[in-house]
N, CA and C atoms as an extended XYZ file, in Angstrom:
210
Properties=species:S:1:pos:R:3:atomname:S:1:resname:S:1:resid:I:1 pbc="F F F"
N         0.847       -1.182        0.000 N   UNK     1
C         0.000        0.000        0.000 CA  UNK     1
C         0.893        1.247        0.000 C   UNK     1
N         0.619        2.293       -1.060 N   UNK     2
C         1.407        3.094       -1.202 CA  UNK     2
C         0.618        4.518       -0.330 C   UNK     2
N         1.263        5.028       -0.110 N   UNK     3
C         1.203        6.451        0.966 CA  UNK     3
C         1.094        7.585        0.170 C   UNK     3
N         0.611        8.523       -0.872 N   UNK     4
C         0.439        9.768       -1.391 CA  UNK     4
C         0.220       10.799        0.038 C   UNK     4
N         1.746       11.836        0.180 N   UNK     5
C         1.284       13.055        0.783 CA  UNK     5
C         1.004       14.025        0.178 C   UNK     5
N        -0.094       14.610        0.208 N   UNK     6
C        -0.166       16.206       -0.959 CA  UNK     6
C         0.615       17.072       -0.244 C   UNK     6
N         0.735       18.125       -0.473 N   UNK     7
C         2.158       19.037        0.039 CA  UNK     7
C         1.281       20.145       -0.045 C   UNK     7
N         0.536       20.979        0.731 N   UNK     8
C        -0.429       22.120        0.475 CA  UNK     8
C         0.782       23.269       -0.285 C   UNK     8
N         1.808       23.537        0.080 N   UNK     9
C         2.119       24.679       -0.478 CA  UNK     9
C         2.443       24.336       -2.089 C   UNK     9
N         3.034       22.795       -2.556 N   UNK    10
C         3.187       22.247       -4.020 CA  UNK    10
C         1.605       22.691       -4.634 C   UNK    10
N         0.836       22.550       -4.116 N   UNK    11
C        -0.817       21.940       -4.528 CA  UNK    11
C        -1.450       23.949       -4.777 C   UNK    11
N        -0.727       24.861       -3.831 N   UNK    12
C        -1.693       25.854       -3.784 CA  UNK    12
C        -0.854       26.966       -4.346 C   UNK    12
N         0.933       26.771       -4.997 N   UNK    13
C         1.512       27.800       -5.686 CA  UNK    13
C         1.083       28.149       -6.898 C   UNK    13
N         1.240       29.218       -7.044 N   UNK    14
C         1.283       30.095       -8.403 CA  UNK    14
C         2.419       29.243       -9.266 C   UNK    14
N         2.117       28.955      -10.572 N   UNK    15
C         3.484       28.567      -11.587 CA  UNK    15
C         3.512       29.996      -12.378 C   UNK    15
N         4.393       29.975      -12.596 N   UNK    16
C         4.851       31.081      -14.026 CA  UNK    16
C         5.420       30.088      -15.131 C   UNK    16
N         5.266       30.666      -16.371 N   UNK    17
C         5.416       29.727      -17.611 CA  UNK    17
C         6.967       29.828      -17.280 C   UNK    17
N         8.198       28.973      -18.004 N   UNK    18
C         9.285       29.202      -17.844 CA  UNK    18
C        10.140       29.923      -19.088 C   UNK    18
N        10.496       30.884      -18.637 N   UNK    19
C        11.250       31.748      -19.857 CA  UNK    19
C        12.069       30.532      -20.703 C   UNK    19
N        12.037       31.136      -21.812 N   UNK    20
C        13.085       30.761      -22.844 CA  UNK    20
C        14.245       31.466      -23.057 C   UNK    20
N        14.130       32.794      -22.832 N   UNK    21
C        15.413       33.547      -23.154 CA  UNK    21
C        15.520       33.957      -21.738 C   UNK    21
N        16.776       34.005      -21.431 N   UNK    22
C        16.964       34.928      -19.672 CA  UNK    22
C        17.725       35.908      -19.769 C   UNK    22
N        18.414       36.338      -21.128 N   UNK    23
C        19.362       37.428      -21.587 CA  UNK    23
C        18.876       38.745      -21.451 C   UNK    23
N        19.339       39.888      -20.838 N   UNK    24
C        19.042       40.829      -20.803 CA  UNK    24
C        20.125       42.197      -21.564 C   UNK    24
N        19.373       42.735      -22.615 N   UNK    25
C        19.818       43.591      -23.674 CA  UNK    25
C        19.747       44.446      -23.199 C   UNK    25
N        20.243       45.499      -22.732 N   UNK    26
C        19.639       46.995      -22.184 CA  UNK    26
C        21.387       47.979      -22.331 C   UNK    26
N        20.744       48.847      -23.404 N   UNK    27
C        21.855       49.203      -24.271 CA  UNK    27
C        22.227       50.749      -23.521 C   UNK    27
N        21.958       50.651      -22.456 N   UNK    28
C        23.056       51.529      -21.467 CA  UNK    28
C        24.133       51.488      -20.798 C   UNK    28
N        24.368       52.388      -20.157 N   UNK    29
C        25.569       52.503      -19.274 CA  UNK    29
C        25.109       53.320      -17.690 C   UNK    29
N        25.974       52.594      -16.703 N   UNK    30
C        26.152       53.451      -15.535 CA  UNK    30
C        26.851       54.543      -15.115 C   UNK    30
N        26.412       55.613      -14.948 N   UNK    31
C        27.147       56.221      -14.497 CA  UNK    31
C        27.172       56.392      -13.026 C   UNK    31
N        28.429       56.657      -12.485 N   UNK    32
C        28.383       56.010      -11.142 CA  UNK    32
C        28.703       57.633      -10.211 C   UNK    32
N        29.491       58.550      -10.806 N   UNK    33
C        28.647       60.022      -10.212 CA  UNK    33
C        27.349       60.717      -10.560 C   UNK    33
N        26.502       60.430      -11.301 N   UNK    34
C        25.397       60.913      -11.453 CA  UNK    34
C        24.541       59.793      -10.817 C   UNK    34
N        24.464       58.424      -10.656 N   UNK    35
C        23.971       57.262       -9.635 CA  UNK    35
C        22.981       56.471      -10.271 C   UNK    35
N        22.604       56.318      -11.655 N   UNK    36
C        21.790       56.395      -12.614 CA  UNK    36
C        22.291       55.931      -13.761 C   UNK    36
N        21.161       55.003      -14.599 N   UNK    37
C        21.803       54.321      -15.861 CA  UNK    37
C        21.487       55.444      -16.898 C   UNK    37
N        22.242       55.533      -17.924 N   UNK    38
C        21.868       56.287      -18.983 CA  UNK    38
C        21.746       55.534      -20.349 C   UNK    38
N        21.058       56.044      -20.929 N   UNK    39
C        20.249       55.116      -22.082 CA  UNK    39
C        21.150       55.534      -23.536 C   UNK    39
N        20.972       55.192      -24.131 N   UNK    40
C        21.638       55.355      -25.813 CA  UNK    40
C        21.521       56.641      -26.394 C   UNK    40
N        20.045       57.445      -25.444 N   UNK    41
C        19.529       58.695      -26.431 CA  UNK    41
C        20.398       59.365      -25.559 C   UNK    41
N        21.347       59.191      -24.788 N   UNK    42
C        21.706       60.091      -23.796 CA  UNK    42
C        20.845       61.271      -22.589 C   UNK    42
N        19.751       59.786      -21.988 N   UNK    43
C        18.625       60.425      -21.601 CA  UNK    43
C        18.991       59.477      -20.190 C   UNK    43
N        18.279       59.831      -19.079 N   UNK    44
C        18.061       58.245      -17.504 CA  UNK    44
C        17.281       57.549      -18.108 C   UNK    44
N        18.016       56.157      -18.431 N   UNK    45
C        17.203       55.221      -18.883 CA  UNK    45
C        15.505       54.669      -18.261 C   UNK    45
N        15.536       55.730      -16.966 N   UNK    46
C        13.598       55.429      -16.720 CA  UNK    46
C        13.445       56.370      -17.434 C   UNK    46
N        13.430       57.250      -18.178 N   UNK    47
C        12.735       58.127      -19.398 CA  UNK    47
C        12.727       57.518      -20.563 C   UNK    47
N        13.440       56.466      -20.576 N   UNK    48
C        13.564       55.799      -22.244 CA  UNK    48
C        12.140       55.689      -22.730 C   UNK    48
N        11.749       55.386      -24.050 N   UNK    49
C        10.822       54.590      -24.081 CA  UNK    49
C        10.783       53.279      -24.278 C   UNK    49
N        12.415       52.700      -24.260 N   UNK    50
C        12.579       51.124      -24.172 CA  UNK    50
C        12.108       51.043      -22.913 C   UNK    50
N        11.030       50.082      -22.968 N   UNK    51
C        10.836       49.177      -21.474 CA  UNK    51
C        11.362       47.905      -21.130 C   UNK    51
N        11.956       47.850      -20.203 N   UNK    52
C        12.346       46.476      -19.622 CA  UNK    52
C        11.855       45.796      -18.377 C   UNK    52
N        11.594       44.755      -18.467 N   UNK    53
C        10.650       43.762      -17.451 CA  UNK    53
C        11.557       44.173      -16.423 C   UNK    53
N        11.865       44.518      -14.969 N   UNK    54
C        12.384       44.457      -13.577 CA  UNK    54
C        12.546       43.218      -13.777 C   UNK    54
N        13.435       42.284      -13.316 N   UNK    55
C        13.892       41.254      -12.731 CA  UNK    55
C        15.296       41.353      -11.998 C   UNK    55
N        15.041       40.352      -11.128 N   UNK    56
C        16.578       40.151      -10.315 CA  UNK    56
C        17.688       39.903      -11.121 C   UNK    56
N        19.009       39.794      -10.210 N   UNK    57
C        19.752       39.465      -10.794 CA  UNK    57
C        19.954       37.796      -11.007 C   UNK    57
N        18.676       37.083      -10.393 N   UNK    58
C        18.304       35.454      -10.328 CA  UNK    58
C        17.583       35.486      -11.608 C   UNK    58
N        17.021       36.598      -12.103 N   UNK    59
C        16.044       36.282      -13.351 CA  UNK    59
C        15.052       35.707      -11.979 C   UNK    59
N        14.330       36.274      -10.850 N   UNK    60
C        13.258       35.291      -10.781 CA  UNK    60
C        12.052       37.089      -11.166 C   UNK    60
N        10.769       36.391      -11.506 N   UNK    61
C        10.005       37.199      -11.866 CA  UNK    61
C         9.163       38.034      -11.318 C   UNK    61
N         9.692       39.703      -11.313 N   UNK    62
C         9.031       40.476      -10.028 CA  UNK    62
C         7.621       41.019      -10.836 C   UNK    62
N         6.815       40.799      -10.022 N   UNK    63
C         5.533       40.654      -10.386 CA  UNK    63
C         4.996       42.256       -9.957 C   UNK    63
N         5.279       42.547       -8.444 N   UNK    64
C         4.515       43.419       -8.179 CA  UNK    64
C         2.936       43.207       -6.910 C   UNK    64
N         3.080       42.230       -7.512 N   UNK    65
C         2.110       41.623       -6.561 CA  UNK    65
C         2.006       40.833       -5.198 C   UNK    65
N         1.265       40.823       -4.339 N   UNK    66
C         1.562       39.781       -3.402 CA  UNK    66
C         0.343       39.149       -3.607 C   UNK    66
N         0.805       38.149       -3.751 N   UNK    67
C        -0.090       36.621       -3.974 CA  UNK    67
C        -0.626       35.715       -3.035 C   UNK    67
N        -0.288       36.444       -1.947 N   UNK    68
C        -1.166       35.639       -0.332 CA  UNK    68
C        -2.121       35.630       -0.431 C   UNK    68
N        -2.832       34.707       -0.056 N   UNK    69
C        -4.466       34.533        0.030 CA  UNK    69
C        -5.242       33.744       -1.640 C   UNK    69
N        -4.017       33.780       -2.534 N   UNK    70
C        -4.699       33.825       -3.544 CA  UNK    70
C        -4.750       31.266       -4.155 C   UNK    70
């Protein structure tokens, strides 16, 4: 007789699909007395209108959200 434990937190997580690419292109530079990346147009790359997804430096996926309760 075999024993199945369900694992509530396996059974009740969120999945995210799994990336295919984890490379991140972002065609600036730091500058490290002004404290701020600067973008290609020679603008702070948060003014660009390139957008880039936030992620760690794990690549894990910042959502924004908190997902308790859900």
């Amino acid at each position: 007789m075999e024993l199945k434990m369900k694992n509530l937190v396996i059974e009740k997580a969120f999945r995210y699909n799994e990336k295919t690419d984890s490379s991140i292109n972002i065609d600036a530079i730091y500058n490290e007395k002004l404290g701020f990346w600067i973008a290609e147009e020679s603008i702070p790359l948060i003014e660009s209108n390139n957008i880039y997804k936030p992620q760690s430096k794990k690549c894990d996926v910042e959502t924004g959200e908190d997902r308790k309760g859900e």
